[in-house]
C-alpha positions as CSV (number, residue, x, y, z in Angstrom):
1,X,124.0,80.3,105.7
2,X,122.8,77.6,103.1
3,X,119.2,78.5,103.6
4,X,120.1,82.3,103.5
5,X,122.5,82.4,100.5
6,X,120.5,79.8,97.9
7,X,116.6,80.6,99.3
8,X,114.4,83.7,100.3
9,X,113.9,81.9,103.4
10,X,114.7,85.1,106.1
11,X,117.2,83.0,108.4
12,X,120.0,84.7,110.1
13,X,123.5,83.0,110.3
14,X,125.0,83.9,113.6
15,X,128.4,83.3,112.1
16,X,129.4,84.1,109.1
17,X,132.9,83.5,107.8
18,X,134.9,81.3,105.0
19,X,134.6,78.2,107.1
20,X,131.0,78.5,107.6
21,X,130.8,79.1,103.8
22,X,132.6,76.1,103.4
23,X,129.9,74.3,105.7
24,X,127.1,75.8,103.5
25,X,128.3,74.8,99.7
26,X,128.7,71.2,101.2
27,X,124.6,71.6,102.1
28,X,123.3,72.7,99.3
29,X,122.2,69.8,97.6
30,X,119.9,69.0,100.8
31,X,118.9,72.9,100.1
32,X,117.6,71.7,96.7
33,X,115.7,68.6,97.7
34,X,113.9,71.0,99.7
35,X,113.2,73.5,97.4
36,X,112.6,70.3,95.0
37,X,110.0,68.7,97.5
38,X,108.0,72.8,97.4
39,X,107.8,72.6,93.9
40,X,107.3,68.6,94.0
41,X,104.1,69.2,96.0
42,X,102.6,72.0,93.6
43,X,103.4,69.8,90.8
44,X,101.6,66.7,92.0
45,X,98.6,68.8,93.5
46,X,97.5,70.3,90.5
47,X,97.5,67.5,88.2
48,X,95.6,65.9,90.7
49,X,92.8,68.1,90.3
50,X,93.3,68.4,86.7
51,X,95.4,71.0,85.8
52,X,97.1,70.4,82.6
53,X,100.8,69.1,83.1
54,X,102.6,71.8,81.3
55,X,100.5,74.3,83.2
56,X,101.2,72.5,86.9
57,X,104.9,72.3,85.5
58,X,105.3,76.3,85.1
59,X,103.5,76.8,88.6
60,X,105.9,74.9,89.9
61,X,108.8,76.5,88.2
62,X,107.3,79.8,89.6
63,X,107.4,78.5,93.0
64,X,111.0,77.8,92.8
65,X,111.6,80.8,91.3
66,X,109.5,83.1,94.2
67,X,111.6,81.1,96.9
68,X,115.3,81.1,95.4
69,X,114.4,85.0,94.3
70,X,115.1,84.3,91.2
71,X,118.8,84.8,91.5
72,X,120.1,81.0,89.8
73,X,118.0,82.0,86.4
74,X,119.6,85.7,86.9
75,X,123.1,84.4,87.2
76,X,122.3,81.7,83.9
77,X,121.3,85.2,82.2
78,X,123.7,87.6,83.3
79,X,126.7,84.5,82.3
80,X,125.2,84.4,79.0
81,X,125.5,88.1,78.2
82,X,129.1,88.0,79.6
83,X,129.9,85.0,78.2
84,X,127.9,85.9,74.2
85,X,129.8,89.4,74.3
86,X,132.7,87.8,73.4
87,X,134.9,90.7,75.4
88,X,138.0,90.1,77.6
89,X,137.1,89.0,81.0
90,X,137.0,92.1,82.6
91,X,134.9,93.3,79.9
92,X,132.7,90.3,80.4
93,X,132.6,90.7,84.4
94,X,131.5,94.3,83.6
95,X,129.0,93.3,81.6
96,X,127.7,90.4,84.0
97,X,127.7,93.2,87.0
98,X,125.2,95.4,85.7
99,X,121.4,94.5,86.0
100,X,119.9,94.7,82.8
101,X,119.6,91.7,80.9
102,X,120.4,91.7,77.5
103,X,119.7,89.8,73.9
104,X,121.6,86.1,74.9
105,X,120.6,86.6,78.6
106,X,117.1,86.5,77.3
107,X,117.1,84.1,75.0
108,X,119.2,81.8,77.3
109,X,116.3,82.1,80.1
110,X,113.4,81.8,77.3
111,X,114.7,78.7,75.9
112,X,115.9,77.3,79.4
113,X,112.7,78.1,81.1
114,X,110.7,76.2,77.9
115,X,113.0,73.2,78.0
116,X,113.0,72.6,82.0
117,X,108.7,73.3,82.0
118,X,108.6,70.7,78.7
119,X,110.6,68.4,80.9
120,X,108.6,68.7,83.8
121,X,105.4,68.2,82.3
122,X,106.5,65.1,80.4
123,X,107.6,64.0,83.3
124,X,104.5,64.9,85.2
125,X,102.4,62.8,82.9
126,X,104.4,59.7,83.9
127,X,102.6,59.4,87.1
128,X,101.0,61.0,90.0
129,X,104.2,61.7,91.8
130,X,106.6,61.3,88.7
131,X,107.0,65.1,88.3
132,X,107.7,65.6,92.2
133,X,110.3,63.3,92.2
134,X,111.7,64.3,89.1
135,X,111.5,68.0,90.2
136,X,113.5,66.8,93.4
137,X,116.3,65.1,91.6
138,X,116.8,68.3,89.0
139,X,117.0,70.7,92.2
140,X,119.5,68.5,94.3
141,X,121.4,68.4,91.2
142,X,121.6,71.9,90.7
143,X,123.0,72.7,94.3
144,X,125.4,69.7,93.8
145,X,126.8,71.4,90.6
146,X,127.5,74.7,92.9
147,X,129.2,72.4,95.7
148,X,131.4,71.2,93.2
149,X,132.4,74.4,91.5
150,X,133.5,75.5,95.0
151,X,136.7,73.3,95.8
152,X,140.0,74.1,95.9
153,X,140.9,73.8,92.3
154,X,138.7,76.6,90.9
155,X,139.7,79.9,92.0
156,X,137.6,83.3,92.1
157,X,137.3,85.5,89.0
158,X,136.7,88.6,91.4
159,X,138.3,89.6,94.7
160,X,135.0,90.2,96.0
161,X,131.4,89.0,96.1
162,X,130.1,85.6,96.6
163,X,132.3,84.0,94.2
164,X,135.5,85.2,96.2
165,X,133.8,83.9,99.3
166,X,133.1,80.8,98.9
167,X,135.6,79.5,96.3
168,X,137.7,76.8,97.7
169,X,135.8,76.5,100.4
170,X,135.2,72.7,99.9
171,X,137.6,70.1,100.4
172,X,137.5,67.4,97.7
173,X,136.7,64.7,99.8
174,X,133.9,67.2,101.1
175,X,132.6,67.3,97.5
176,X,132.5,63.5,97.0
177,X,130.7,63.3,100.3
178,X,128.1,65.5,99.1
179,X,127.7,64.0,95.6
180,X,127.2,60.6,97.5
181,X,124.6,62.2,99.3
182,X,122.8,63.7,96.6
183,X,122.4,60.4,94.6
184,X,121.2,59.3,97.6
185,X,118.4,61.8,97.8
186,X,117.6,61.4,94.1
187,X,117.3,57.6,94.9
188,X,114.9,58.4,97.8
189,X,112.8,60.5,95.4
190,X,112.4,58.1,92.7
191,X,111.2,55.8,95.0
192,X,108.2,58.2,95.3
193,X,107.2,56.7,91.9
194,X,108.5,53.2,91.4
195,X,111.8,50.9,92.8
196,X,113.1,51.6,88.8
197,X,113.0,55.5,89.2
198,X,115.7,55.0,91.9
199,X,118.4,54.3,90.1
200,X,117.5,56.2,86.9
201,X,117.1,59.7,89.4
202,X,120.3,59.2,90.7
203,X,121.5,58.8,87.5
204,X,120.0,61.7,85.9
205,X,121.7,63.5,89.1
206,X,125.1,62.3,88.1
207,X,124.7,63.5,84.4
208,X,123.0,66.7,85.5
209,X,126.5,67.5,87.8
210,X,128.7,66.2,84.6
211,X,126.7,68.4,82.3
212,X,127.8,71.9,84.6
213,X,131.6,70.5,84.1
214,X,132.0,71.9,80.4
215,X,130.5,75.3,81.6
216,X,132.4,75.6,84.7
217,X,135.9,75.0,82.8
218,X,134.7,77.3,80.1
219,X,133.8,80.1,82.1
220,X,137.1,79.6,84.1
221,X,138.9,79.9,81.0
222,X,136.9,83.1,80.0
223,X,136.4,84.7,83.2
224,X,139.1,83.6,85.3
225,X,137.0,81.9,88.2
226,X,133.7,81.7,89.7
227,X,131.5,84.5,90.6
228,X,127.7,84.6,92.2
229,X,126.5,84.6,88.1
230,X,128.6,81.8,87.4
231,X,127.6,79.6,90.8
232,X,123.4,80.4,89.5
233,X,124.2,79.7,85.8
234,X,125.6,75.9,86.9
235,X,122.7,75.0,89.1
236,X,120.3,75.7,86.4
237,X,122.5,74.1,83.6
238,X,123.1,71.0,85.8
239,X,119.0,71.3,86.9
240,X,118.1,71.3,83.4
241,X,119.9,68.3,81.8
242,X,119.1,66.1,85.5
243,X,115.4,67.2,84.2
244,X,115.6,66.3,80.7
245,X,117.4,62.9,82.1
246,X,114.5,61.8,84.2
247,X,111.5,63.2,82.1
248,X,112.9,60.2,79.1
249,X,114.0,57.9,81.9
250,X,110.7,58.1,84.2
């Protein structure tokens, strides 16, 4: 279910069910080191053979893009237009639900998009796998800020969709266990470019997960909860800073 809710990988769960939700939001920074380790690859490869960094960094960013279908950077939109309308929360939910993207959707993505491929590439530059491993650590990062969003103490804005379904779903200790984890896979991936990177990756993790905190409150407040928009807009908020973090750190 991890694999089928946050990739376009075509897995089937054979059980599906709050519980196995649960299960899933706990996984999903291992998700992202995967999807981190894709894009890693591309990244490293085309610099190699001489592909500008900022050029390599926006393949890469495509990649991650093609396999997550593209629904984290549509969530980041859709929350900004809910969010920038400045309506009532069911106003905003409206707004969110429908599929055109609007003014601060689109400038949200466009600046995002610039700032996380400026991040890359500078980080790129640092070394021949620099911007894999800093690619890794901004991915795991990501999928740690949606574990954490789904624990007990933030509630669902709607009764149904993804939001509903997995809010909750993962005990605090569960949480811890899986930000433990994720440092640890931002350590592993810094090693990838020197013993220092380890500790600076698992800090630009940390800071990345900290950094969706403000927006996940906010958009409580505002909305009431978490929805499927709300779970995407975190992961690339929390991807974005844990980018920025290691591209000055590395």
């Amino acid at each position: 279910m991890a694999a089928g809710t946050l990739t376009a990988v075509p897995v089937r769960a054979d059980r599906v069910d709050r519980s196995v939700a649960g299960w899933a939001m706990r996984w999903a920074p291992l998700i992202g080191a995967g999807l981190g380790i894709a894009g890693g690859v591309l990244v490293s490869v085309a610099v190699a053979v001489g592909v500008v960094p900022l050029l390599a960094a926006a393949l890469a960013l495509g990649l991650l893009a093609a396999l997550t279908r593209g629904l984290h950077l549509d969530g980041l939109a859709d929350l900004a237009d809910g969010l920038g309308s400045g309506k009532p929360a069911e106003d905003a939910l409206r707004i969110m639900k429908r599929s055109d993207i609007g003014p601060f959707g689109v400038i949200t993505l466009v600046l995002v998009l610039l700032v996380q491929a400026s991040a890359l590439a500078q980080a790129a530059s640092a070394g021949p796998l620099a911007g894999a491993a800093a690619l890794v650590a901004a991915a795991v990062a990501g999928r740690l800020a949606i574990t954490l969003a789904c624990t007990p103490t933030v509630p669902s804005a709607r009764p149904d969709g993804l939001g509903a379904y997995v809010a909750g779903t993962v005990p605090h200790a569960a949480a811890a266990a899986s930000g433990a984890g994720a440092l640890v896979l931002a350590a592993l991936a810094g090693l990838l470019h020197s013993p220092g990177a380890a500790l600076s990756l698992a800090f630009a993790v940390a800071l990345g997960a900290a950094a969706s905190v403000p927006l996940l409150l906010h958009a409580r407040r505002r909305l009431g909860g978490i929805t499927g928009d709300v779970l995407g807009a975190l992961c690339e908020t929390s991807a974005t800073v844990a980018l920025v973090a290691a591209a000055i750190a590395l």
